[in-house]
C-alpha positions in Angstrom: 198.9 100.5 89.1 195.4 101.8 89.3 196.2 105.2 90.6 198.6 105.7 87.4 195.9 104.5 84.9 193.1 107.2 86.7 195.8 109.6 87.2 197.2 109.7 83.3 194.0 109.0 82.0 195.1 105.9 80.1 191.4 104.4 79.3 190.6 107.0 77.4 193.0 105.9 74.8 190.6 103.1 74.5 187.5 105.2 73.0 190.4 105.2 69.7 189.0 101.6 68.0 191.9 101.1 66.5 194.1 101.8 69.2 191.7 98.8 70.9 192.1 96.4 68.2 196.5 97.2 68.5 196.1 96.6 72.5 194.0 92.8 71.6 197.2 91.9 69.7 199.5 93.2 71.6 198.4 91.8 74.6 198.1 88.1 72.4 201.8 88.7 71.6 202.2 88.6 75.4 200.9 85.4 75.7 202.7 81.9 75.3 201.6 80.1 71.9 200.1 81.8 68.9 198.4 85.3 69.0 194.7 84.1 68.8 193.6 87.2 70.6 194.8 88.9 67.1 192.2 86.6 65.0 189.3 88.9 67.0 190.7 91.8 65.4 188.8 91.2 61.8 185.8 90.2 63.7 185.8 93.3 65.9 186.1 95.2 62.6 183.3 93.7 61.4 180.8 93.7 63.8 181.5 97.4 64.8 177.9 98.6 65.3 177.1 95.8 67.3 179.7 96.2 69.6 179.6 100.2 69.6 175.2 99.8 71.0 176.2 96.4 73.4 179.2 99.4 75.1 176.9 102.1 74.8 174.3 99.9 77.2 177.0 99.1 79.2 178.4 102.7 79.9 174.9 104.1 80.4 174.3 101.0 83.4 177.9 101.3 84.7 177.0 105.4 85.4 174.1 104.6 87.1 174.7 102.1 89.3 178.1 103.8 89.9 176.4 107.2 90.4 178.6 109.2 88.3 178.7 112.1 85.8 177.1 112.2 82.4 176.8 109.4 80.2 178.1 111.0 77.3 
């Protein structure tokens, strides 16, 4: 599975927010009992910014210690 999701590129789909906040309740639909992986979806929405500079510091760490391209 890995070499399709590097190969096709799929993550990048995930720098789309809404297309993040579809793949939370999609995958809650996937899951016995009710969707409470859709009930983050407001929440995400809502605390955007904080999430957007917690990734951010994330991404820049993850290059580093990884050794990889730009952070951009």
């Amino acid at each position: 599975m890995m070499p399709v999701l590097v190969e096709e590129d799929w993550l990048r789909r995930y720098a789309d927010f809404s297309f993040t906040c579809m793949a939370v309740t999609n995958i809650g639909r996937r899951l016995s009992g009710p969707n409470r992986l859709a009930l983050l979806v407001p929440w995400m929405e809502a605390d955007y910014q904080r999430l957007e500079v917690d990734f951010q510091a994330l991404w820049k760490e993850l290059h580093e210690r990884l050794g990889v391209g730009s952070t951009e």
